[in-house]
C-alpha positions as CSV (number, residue, x, y, z in Angstrom):
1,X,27.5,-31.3,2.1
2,X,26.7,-32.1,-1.4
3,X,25.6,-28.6,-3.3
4,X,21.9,-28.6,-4.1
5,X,21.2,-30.2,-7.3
6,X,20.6,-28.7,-10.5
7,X,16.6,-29.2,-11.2
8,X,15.5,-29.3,-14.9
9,X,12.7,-26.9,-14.9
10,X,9.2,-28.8,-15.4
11,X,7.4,-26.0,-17.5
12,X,9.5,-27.7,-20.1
13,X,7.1,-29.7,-22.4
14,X,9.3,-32.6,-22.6
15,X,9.7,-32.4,-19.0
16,X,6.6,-32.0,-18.3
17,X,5.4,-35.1,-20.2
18,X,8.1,-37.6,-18.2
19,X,7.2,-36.5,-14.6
20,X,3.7,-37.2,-15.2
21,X,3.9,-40.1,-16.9
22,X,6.6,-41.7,-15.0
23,X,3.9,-41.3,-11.9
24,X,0.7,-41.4,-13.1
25,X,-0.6,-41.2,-9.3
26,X,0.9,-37.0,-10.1
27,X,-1.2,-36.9,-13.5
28,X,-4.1,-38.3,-11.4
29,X,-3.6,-35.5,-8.5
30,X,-3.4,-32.9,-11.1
31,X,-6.6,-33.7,-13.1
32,X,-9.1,-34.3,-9.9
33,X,-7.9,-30.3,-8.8
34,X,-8.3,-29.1,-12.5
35,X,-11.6,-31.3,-13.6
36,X,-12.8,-30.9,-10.0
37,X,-14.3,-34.5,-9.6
38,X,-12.9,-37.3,-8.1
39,X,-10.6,-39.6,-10.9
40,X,-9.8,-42.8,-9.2
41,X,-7.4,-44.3,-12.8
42,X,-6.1,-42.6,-16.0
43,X,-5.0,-44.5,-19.1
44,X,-2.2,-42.9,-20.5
45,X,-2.9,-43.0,-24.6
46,X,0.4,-41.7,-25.6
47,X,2.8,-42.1,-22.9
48,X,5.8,-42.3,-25.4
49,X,8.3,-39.5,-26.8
50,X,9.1,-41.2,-30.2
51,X,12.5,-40.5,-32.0
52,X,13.8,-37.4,-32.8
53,X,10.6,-35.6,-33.0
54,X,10.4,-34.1,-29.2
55,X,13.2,-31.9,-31.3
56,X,11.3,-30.6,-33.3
57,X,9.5,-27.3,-31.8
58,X,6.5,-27.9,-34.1
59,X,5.6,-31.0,-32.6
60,X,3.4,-30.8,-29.6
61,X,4.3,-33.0,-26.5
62,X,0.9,-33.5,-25.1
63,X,-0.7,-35.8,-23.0
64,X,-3.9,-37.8,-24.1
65,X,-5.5,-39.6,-21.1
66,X,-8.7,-41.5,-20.7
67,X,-10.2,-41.5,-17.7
68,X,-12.2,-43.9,-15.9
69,X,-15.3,-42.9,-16.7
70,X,-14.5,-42.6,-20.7
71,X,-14.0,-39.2,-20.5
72,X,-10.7,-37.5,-22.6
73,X,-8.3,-35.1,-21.8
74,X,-5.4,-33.5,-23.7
75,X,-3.0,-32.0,-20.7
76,X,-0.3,-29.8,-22.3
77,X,2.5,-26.6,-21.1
78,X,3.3,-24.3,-23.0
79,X,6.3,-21.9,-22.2
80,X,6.4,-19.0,-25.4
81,X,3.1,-17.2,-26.6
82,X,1.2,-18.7,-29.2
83,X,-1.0,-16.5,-30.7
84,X,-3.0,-19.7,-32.6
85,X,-3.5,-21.4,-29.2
86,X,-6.7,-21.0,-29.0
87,X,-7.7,-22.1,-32.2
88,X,-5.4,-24.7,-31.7
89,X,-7.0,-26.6,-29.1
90,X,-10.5,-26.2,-30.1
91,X,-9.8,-28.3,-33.2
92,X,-7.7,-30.8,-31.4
93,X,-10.0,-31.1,-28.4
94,X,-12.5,-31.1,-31.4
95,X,-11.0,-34.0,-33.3
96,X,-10.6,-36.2,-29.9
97,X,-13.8,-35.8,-29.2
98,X,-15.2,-36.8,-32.5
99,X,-12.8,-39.6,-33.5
100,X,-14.7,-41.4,-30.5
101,X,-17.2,-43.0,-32.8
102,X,-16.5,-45.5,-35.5
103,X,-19.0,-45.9,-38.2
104,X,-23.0,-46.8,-37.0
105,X,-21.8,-45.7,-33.5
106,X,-24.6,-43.8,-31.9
107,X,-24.0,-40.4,-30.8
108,X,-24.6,-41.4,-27.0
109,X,-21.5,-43.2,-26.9
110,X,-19.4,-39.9,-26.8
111,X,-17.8,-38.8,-23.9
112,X,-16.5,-36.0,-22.4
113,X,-13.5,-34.4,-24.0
114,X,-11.2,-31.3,-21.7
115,X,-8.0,-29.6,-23.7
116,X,-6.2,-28.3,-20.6
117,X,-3.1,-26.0,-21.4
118,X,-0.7,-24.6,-18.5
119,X,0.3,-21.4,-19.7
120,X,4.1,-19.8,-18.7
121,X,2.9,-16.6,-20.8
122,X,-1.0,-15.0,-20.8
123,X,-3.1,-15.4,-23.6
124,X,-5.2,-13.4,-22.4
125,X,-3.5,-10.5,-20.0
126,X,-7.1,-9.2,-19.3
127,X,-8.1,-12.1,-17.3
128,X,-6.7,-12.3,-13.7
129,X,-7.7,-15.8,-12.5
130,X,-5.2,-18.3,-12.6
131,X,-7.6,-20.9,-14.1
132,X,-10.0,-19.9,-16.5
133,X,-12.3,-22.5,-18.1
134,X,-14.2,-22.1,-21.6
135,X,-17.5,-23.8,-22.3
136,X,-20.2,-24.1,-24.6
137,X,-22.8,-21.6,-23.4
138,X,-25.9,-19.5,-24.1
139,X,-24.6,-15.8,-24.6
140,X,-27.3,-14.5,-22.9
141,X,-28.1,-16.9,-20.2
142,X,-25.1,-18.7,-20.1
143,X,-27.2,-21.9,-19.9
144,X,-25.1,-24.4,-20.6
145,X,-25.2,-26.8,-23.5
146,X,-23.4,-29.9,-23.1
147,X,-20.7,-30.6,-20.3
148,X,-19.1,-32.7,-23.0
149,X,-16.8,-29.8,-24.7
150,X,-14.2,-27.6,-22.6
151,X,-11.1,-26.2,-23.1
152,X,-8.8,-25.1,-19.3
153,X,-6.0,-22.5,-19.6
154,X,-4.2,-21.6,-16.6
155,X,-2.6,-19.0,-16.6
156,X,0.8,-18.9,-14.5
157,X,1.9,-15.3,-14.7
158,X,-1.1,-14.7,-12.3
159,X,-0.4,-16.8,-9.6
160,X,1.1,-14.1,-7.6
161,X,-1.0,-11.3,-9.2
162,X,-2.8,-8.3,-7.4
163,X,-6.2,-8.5,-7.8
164,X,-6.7,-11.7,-8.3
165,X,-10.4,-13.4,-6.8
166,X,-9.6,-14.7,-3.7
167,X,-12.1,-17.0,-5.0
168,X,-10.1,-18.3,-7.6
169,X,-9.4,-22.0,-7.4
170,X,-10.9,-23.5,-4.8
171,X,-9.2,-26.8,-5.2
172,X,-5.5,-26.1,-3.3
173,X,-4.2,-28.8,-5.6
174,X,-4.4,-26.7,-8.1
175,X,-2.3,-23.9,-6.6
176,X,0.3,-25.9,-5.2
177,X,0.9,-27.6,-9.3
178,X,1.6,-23.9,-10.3
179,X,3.7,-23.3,-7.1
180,X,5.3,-26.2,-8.5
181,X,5.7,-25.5,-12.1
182,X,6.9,-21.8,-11.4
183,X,9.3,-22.8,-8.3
184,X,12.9,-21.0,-8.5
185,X,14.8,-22.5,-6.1
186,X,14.7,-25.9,-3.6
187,X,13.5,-24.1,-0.7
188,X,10.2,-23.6,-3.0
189,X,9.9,-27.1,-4.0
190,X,10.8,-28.2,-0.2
191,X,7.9,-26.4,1.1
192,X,5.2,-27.9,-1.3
193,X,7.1,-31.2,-0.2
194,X,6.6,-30.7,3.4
195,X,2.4,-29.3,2.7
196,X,1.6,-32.3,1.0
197,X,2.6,-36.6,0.1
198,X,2.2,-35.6,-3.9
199,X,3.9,-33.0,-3.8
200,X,6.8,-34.6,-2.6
201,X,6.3,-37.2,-5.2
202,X,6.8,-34.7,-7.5
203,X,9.8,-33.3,-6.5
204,X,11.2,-36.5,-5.9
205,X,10.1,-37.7,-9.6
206,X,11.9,-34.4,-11.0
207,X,15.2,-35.2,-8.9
208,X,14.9,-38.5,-10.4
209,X,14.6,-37.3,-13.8
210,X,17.4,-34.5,-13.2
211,X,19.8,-37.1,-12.2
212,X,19.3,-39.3,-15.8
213,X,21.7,-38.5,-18.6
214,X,19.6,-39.5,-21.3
215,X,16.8,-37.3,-19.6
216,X,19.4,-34.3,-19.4
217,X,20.4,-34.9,-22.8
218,X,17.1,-35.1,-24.3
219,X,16.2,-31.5,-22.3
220,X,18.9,-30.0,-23.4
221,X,18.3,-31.0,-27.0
222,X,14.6,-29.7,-26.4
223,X,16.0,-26.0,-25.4
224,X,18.2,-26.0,-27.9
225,X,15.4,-26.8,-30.2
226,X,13.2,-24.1,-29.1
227,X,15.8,-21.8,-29.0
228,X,16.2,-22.1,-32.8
229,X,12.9,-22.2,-33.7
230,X,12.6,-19.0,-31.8
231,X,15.8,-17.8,-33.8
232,X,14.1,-18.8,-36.9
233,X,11.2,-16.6,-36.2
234,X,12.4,-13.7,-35.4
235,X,14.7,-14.0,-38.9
236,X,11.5,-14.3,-40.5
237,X,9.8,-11.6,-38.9
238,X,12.8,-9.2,-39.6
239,X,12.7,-10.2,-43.2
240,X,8.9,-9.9,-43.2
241,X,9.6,-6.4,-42.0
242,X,11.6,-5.7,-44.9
243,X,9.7,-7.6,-47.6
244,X,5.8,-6.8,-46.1
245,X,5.3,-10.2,-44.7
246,X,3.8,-9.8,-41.1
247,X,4.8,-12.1,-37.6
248,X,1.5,-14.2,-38.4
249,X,2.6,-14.9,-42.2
250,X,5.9,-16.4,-40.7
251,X,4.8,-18.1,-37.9
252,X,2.2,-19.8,-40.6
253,X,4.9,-20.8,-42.8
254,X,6.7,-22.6,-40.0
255,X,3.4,-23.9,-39.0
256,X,2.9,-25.0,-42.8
257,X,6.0,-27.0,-42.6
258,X,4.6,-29.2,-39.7
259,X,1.3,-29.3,-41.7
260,X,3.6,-31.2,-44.6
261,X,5.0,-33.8,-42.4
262,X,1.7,-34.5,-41.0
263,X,0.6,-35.3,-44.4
264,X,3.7,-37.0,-45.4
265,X,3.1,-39.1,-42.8
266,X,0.2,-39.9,-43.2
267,X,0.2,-40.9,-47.1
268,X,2.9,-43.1,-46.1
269,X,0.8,-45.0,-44.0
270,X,-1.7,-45.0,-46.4
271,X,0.3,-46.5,-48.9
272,X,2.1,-48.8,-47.2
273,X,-1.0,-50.1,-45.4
274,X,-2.4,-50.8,-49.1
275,X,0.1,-52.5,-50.5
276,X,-0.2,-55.1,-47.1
277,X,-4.1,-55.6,-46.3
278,X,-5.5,-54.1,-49.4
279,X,-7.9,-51.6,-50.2
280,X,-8.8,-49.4,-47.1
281,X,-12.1,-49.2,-45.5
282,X,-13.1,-45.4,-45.6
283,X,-13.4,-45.7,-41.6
284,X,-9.6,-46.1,-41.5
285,X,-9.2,-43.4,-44.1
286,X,-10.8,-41.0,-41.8
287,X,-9.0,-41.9,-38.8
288,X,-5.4,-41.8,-40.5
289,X,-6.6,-38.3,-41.8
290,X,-7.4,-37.1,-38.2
291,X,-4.2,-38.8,-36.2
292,X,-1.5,-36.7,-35.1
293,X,2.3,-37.0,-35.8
294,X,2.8,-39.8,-32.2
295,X,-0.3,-41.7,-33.9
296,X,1.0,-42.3,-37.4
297,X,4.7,-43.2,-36.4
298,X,3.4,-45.5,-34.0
299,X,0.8,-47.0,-36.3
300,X,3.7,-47.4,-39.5
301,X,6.0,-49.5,-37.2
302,X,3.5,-52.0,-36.3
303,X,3.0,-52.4,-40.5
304,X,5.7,-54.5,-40.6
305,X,4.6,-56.9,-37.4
306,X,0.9,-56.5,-38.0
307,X,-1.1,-59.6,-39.3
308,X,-4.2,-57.5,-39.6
309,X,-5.2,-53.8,-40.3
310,X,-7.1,-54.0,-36.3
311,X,-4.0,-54.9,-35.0
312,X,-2.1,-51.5,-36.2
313,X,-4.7,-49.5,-34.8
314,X,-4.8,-51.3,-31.5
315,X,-5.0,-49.1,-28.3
């Protein structure tokens, strides 16, 4: 008998990314248990992992769906603490939603816009439910404002935890995705298997993806990755703790690195869009200025190709 095979672990962004992408029917299961609502297609926005930058711990490996009624989500897993999370993903899930409108666009157009984050470490260790979903509401009533806005975090560590609402989660989809994500060993992912059809795709997909060199490969250069970012933070926060600067200081400087790509990038673009089509429209100013890092590289390539400035920004 062959010995059981050696899983790569799918709270792993970049691994994360590839299973649901490769089966968008598991990204579609996923979503209807989280949103609660049924979600019948999804159009994957940014289904590709471009160059090296999936190596680069500072670069988020998100997924940016739109759904078949307009709506937007930004699906991501993070597996360290970050303490700027939150902050984070309101101005992403911000930008999304308002980078829906072009110029004399009326506001009516907008759609709904979700950040949903899957959390191997608590943000907030107070909170016991598993899934815990922030919206714009009246403090004192709690009426609420617009279902347009709302950010998910789920919260592995309490899957399993004492005192959590056996109310919690309602949707068993959604349990059986953590059971997923946090399975340690192929008995765990056998029984989700046998309970239910997706979540034997998904184990399937993630065998699949196991068995791929390039896919091994590009994990392992993913943990190594985070391994020395993490290494690089804790040098600056022991030199920090000898010079006065504090674990927020260095974390912002690594942060301020990623901030200077970003605009690197994007001035390139800039540039090199001007010197083909001309002066830019202020519209396509604005959206360069709110694109993130899988946006711009995608956009500079098709430069070269593009016959007009539409065609670079094509979906």
């Amino acid at each position: 008998m062959d010995p059981p095979m050696d899983l790569l672990d799918p709270k792993l962004d970049l691994v994360f990314k590839r299973l649901l992408t490769r089966q968008p029917s598991l990204l579609i299961n996923m979503l209807t248990g989280l949103l609660a609502r049924p979600i019948s297609s999804v159009d994957i926005l940014n289904p590709e992992i471009p160059g090296e930058l999936p190596f680069d711990k500072l670069i988020a490996l998100d997924i940016r769906a739109r759904l078949d009624d307009d709506s937007r989500v930004d699906l991501e897993m993070q597996r360290r603490p970050d303490p700027d999370l939150a902050e984070r993903m309101i101005y992403y899930t911000s930008r999304n939603y308002s980078t829906q409108l072009r110029r004399g666009d009326e506001y009516h157009q907008l759609k709904r816009t979700t950040g949903i984050a899957w959390l191997a470490n608590p943000l907030f260790p107070e909170i016991k439910r598993l899934h815990s979903i922030f919206e714009l509401r009246d403090r004192y009533t709690h009426t609420l404002l617009s279902d347009h806005f709302s950010i998910h975090l789920l919260q592995l560590s309490n899957l399993d935890r004492p005192g959590r609402p056996q109310s919690d989660d309602d949707d068993a989809r959604v349990q059986r995705w953590a059971r997923f994500l946090v399975a340690q060993d192929d008995a765990q992912f056998e029984q989700l298997a046998v309970e239910d059809p997706i979540m034997k795709l998904a184990k399937q997909t993630l065998e699949q993806l196991s068995q791929e060199p390039e896919t091994r490969h590009d994990a392992w250069e993913r943990e190594e990755a985070l391994a020395l970012y993490n290494m690089s933070l804790a040098a600056s926060e022991a030199r920090g703790r000898a010079t006065g600067v504090t674990e927020g200081m260095a974390e912002g400087m690594l942060k301020g690195r990623a901030e200077g790509v970003l605009e690197g990038m994007a001035n390139t673009l800039v540039n090199l869009l001007g010197l083909r089509f001309g002066r830019l429209p202020d519209r396509v100013r604005v959206r360069i200025a709110a694109a993130t890092v899988e946006q711009l590289g995608v956009w500079t390539q098709r430069v070269l190709t593009a016959k007009t400035p539409d065609e670079v920004f094509a979906s």
